[in-house]
matplotlib code that plots the C-alpha trace (Angstrom):
import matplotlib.pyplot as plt

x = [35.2, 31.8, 29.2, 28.7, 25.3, 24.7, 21.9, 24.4, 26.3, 29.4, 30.9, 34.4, 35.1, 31.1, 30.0, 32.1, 30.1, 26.6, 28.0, 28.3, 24.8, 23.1, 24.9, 23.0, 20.1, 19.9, 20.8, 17.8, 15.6, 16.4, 15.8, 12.0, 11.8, 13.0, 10.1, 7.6, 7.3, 9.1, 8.3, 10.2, 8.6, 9.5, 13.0, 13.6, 12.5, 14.9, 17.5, 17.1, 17.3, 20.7, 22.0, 21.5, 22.4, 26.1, 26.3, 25.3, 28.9, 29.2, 25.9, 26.8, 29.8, 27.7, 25.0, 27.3, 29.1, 25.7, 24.1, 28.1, 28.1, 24.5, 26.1, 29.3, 28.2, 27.6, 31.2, 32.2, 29.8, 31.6, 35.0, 33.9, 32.0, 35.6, 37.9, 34.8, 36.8, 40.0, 41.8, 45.5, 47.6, 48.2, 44.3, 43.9, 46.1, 44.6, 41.6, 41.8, 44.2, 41.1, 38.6, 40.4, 40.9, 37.2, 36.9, 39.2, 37.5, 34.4, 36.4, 35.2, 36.9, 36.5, 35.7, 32.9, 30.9, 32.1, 34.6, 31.4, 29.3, 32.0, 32.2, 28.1, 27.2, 28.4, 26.7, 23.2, 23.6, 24.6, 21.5, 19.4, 20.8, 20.4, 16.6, 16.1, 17.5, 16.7, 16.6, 20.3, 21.3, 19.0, 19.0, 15.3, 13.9, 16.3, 15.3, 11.5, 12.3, 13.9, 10.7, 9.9, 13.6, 15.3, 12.7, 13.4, 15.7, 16.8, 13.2, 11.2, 13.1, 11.0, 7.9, 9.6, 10.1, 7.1, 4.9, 6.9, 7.2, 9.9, 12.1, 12.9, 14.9, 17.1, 17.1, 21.2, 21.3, 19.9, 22.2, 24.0, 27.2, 25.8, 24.3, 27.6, 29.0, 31.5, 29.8, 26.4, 26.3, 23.8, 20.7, 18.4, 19.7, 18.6, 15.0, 15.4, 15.9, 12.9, 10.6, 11.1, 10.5, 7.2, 4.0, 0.6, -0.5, 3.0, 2.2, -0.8, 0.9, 3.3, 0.9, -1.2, 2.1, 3.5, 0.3, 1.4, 4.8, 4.6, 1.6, 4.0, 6.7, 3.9, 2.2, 5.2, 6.9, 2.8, 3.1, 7.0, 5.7, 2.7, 2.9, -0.3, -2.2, 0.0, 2.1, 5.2, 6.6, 4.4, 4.8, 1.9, 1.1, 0.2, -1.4, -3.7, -4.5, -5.5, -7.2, -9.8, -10.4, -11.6, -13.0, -10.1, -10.3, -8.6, -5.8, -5.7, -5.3, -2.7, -0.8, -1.4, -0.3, 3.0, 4.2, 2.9, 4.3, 7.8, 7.0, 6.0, 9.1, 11.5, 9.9, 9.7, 14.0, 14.1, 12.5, 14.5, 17.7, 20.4, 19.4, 22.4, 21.7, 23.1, 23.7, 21.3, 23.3, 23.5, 20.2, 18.9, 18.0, 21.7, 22.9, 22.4, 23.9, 20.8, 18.6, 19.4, 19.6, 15.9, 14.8, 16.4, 14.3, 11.6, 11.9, 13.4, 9.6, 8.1, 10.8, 10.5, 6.7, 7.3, 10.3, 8.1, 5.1, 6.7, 9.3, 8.3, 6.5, 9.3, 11.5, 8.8, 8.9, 13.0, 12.9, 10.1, 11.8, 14.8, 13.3, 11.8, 15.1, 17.3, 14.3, 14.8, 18.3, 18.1, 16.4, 18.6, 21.8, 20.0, 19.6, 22.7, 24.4, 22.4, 23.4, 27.2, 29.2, 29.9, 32.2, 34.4, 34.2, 35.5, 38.7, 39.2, 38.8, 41.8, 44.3, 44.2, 44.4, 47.4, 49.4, 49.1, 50.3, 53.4, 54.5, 54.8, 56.5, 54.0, 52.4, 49.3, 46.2, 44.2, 40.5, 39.5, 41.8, 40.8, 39.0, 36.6, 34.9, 31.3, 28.4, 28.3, 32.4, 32.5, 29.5, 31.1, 33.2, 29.6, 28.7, 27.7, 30.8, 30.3, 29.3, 31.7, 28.8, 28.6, 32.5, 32.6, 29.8, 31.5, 34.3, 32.4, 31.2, 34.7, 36.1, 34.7, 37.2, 35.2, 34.2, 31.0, 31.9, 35.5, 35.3, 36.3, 40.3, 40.9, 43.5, 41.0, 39.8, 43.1, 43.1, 39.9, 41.1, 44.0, 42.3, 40.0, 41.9, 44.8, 41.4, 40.3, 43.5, 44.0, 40.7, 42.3]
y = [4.6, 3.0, 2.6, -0.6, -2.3, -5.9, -5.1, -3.6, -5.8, -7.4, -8.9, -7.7, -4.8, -4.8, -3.4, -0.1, 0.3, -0.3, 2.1, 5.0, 4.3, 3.8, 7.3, 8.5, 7.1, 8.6, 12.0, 11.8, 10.3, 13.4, 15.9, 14.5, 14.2, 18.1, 19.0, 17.0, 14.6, 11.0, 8.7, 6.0, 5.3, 8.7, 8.2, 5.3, 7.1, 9.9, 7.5, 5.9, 9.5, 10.1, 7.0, 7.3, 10.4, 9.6, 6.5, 9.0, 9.4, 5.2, 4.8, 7.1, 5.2, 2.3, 3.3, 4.9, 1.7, -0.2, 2.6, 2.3, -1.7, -1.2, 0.8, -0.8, -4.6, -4.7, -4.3, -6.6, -9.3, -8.9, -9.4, -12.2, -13.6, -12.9, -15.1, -17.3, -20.7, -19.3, -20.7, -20.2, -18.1, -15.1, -15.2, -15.1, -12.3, -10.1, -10.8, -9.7, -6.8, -5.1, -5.9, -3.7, -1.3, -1.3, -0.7, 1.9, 3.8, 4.3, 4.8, 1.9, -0.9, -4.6, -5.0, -2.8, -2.1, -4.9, -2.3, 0.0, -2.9, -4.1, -1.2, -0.3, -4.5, -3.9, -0.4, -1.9, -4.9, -2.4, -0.5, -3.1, -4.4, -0.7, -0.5, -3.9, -3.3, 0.3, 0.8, -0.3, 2.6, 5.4, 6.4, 7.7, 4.5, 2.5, 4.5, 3.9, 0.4, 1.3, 1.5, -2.3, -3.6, -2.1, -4.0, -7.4, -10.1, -13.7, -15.2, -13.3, -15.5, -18.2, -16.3, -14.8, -18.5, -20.0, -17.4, -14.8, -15.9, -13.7, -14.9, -17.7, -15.2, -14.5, -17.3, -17.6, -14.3, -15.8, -18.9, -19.1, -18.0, -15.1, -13.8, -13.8, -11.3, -13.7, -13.3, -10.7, -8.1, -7.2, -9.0, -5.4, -5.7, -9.0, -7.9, -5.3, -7.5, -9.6, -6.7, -4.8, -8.0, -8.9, -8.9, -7.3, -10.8, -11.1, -7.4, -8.5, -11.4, -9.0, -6.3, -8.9, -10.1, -6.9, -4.4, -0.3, -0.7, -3.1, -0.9, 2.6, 0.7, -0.2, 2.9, 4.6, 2.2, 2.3, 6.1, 5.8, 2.9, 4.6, 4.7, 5.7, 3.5, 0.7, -0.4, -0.9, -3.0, -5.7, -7.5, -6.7, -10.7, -9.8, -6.6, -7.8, -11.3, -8.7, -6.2, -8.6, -10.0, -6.2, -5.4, -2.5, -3.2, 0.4, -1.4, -4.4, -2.4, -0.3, -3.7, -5.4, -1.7, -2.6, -5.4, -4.5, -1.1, -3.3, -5.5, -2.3, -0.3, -2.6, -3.8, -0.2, -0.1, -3.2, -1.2, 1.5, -0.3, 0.0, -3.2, -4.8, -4.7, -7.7, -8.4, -9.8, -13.0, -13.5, -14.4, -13.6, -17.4, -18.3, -16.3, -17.7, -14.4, -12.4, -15.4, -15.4, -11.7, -12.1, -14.4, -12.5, -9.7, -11.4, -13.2, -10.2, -8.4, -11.2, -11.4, -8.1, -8.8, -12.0, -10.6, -7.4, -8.9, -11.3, -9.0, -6.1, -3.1, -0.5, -3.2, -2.6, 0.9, 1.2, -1.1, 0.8, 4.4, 2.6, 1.5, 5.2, 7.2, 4.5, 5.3, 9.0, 8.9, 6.0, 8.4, 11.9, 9.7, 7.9, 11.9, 13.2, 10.6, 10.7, 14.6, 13.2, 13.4, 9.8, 10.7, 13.6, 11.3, 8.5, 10.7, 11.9, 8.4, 7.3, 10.0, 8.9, 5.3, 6.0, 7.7, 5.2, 2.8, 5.5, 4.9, 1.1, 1.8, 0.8, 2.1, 4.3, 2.8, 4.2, 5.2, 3.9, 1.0, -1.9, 0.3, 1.1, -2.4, -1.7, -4.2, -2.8, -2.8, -6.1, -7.6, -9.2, -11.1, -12.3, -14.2, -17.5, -19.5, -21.8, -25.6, -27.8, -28.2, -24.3, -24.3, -27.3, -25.4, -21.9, -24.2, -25.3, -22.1, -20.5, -22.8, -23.7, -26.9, -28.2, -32.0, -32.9, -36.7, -35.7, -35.6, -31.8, -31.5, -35.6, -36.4, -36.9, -33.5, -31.8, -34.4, -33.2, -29.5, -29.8, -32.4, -29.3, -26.8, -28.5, -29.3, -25.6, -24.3, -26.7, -25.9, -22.0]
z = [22.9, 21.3, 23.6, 22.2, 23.5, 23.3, 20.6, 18.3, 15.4, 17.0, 13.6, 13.3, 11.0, 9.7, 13.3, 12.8, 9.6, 11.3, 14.1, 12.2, 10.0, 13.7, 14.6, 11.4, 12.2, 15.9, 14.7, 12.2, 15.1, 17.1, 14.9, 14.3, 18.4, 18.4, 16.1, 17.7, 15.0, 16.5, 13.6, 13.1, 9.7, 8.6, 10.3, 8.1, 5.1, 5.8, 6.6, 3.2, 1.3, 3.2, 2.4, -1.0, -1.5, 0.5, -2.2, -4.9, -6.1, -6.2, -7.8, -10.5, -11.8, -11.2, -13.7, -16.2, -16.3, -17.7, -19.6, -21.6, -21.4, -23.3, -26.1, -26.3, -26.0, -29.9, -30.2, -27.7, -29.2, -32.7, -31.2, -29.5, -32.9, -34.5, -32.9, -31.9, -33.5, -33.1, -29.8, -30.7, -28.2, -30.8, -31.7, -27.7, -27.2, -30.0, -28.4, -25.1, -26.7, -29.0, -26.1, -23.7, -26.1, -26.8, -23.0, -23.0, -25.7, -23.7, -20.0, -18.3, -16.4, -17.3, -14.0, -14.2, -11.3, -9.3, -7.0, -6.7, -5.6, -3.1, -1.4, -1.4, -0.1, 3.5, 3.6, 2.8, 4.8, 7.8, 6.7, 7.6, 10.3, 12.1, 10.9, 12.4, 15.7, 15.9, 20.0, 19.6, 18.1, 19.1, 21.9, 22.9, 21.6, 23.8, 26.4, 26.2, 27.6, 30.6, 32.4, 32.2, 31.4, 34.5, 36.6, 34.7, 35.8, 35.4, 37.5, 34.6, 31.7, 32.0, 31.6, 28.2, 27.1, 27.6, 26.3, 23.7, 20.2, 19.4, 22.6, 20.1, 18.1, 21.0, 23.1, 23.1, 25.0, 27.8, 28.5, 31.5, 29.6, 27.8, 31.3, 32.8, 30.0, 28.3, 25.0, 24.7, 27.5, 30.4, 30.7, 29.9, 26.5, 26.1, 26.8, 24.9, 21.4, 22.6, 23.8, 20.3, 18.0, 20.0, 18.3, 19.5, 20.9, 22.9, 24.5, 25.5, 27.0, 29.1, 29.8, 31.7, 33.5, 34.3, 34.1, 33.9, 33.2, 29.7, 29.0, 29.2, 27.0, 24.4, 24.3, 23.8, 20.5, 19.0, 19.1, 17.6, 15.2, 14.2, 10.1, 8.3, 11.0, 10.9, 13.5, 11.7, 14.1, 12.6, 9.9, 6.8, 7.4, 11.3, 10.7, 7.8, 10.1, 13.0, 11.1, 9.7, 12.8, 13.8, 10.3, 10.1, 6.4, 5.6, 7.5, 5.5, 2.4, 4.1, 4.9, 1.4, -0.6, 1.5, -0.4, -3.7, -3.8, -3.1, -5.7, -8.0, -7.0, -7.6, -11.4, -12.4, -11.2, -13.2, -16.8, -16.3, -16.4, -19.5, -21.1, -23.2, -26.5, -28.7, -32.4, -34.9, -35.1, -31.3, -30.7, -26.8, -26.3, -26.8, -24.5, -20.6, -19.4, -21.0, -20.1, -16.3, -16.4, -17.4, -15.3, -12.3, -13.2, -13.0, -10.0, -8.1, -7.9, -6.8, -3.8, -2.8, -2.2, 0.2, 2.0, 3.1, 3.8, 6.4, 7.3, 9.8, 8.0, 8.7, 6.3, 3.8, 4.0, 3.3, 0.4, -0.8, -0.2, -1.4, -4.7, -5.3, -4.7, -7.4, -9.3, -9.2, -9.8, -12.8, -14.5, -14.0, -14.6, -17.5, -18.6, -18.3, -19.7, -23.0, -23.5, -23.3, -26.8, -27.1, -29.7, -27.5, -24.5, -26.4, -27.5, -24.4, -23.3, -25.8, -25.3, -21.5, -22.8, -25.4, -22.4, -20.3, -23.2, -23.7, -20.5, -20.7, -24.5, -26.5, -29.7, -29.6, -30.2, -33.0, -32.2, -35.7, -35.8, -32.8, -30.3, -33.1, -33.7, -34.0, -35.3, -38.7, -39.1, -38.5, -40.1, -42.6, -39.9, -38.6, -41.8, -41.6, -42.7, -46.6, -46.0, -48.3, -50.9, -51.3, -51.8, -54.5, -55.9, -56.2, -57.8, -60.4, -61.4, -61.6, -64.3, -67.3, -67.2, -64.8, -65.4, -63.6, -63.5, -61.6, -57.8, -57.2, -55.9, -57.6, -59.7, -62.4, -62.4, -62.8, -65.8, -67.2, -66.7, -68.4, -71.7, -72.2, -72.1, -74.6, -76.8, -76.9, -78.1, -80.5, -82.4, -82.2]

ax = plt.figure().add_subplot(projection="3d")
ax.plot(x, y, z, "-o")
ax.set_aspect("equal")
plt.show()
């Protein structure tokens, strides 16, 4: 049975997910507490490693699948540039037929890494949803609370109203319905999601309310939150506004390196990418695929830097960690995938393909024959096509019938054709 707490995810189906990463995450958060070392900062950052490491297998079908689409996009450009004015149902169907088998021929899926992205979207989003709400899913932290939350009832939720910013985040736990259990839980909890959101100013606020007892519960997350001198509790926004008020400016550069090293991370994931590499005659600016592609990965450093410097600090610190372990394994997969004989994997790749096509009864495919399209095969296909002018032109110069008075094709130029030709064998 989950001891499911009213901090914990309740969307159906998602919460088992988060439920087993908070598991994760607690077991992690115990084994720093055993070695005297109960971080959360550098629980996250294990957390992260874990995670990605778990996904490893997802992220490396992931990556192959673009550092292939980079090599074999030429070929699917020149397919595409074949049958570009051709929209009759055989033309279609030939299409689609030499574009699979271009896929087939380097072992991909045309739906590329949309199955691996399915799966690994509800494990990130779970991800953050257990860093955010940590004292939800491990235990110790939860219980660091008890002091002050035990004492806490329903005449102390005014005070959290009028005076704790981050009761505003919460504020529909504490309706009449939610306190009788019909949708959140016990009222503790509810503190709990307050108390861990609040900001130094909103301790301050308590401590003076509730003296020793706020003071052990803040003493205790500051030592957990502790990060480098930062309390990663805050946001870099908070922690930069309250450090220059104290001239901490060792802090402030602490708080700004947070953001920019999420901004940095996530550029550097960006260059290290499989870019798709396109023909001569598809020019990037006609493509609004490569364009927003481009302008994604531009914008996408730039977010990273605003979400974590108003997000809490430990957010910062797993999208950092994040950013640094793709990093890591962009480039060993980039490696490994470069020593691959395209040429063997490709065969391989076909043989599977052709046996698959046996058992539906059809023909093998031929490696050379459609699967091997390639930029320079099917150049000639790329050629701009002849205005009318050039044709009449090339005409003229095939003939030496040709009447320059006759409109090209006319009656009259057949005539002419035929006057000099009669003429010239005459004179023989």
């Amino acid at each position: 049975m989950f001891d499911i707490l009213l901090t914990q995810n309740s969307t159906p189906i998602f919460k088992y997910i988060v439920w087993v990463l908070g598991k994760i995450m607690n077991i992690i958060f115990d084994f720093l507490y055993m070695i005297k070392i109960p971080n959360i900062g550098l629980a996250i950052i294990l957390f992260t490693i874990v995670m990605y490491l778990l996904l490893m297998p997802l992220t490396i079908k992931q990556q192959k699948f673009s550092k292939l689409s980079a090599k074999m996009n030429p070929e699917l450009q020149a397919i595409s540039a074949k049958y570009k004015n051709r929209k009759d149902q055989e033309s279609m169907m030939a299409m689609q037929q030499e574009t699979k088998a271009v896929y087939a021929k380097y072992g991909v899926s045309p739906s590329g890494s949309c199955l691996q992205l399915l799966i690994q979207m509800p494990i990130l989003f779970a991800l953050y949803r257990v860093i955010y709400a940590m004292p939800a899913y491990v235990t110790k932290l939860r219980a660091s609370f008890d002091v002050l939350v035990t004492k806490l009832g329903t005449a102390d939720i005014d005070f959290f109203r009028e005076n704790i910013s981050s009761f505003s985040y919460y504020k529909k736990q504490f309706t009449e319905s939610a306190l009788a259990g019909s949708k959140f839980g016990n009222i503790e909890n509810s503190f709990v999601d307050v108390l861990n959101r609040a900001s130094s100013s909103d301790w301050e606020k308590i401590i003076t309310e509730y003296g020793s007892d706020a003071a052990t519960v803040q003493q205790s997350m500051n030592h957990y939150n502790n990060f480098l001198g930062m309390n990663i509790g805050d946001s870099p926004a908070q922690i930069i506004h309250t450090a220059i008020k104290s001239g901490a400016w060792l802090l402030v550069i602490g708080a700004v390196m947070v953001p920019v090293l999420a901004a940095l991370t996530q550029w550097i994931n960006v260059k290290l990418a499989p870019q798709a590499a396109t023909n001569d005659n598809n020019k990037k600016d006609d493509n609004p695929m490569a364009a927003s592609m481009k302008t994604m990965n531009t914008v996408m450093p730039i977010m990273s830097a605003v979400f974590c410097y108003t997000l809490p600090a430990g957010m910062g610190i797993y999208w950092i960690a994040g950013a640094v372990v793709r990093t890591i394994q962009q480039i060993v997969i980039n490696k490994h995938i470069d020593k691959i004989d395209v040429d063997e994997m490709m065969k391989k790749n076909m043989e599977k393909y052709n046996e698959k096509r046996k058992k539906a009864g059809l023909p093998p495919q031929q490696l050379n024959n459609n699967a091997k399209l390639n930029t320079k095969a099917v150049s000639s296909n790329n050629k701009p096509q002849k205005t009318q002018e050039e044709k009449d032109e090339a005409v003229k110069k095939s003939t030496e019938y040709y009447n320059k008075n006759a409109k090209p094709g006319s009656i009259a130029a057949k005539a002419n054709m035929v006057k000099q030709y009669n003429e010239k064998n005459n004179k023989n």
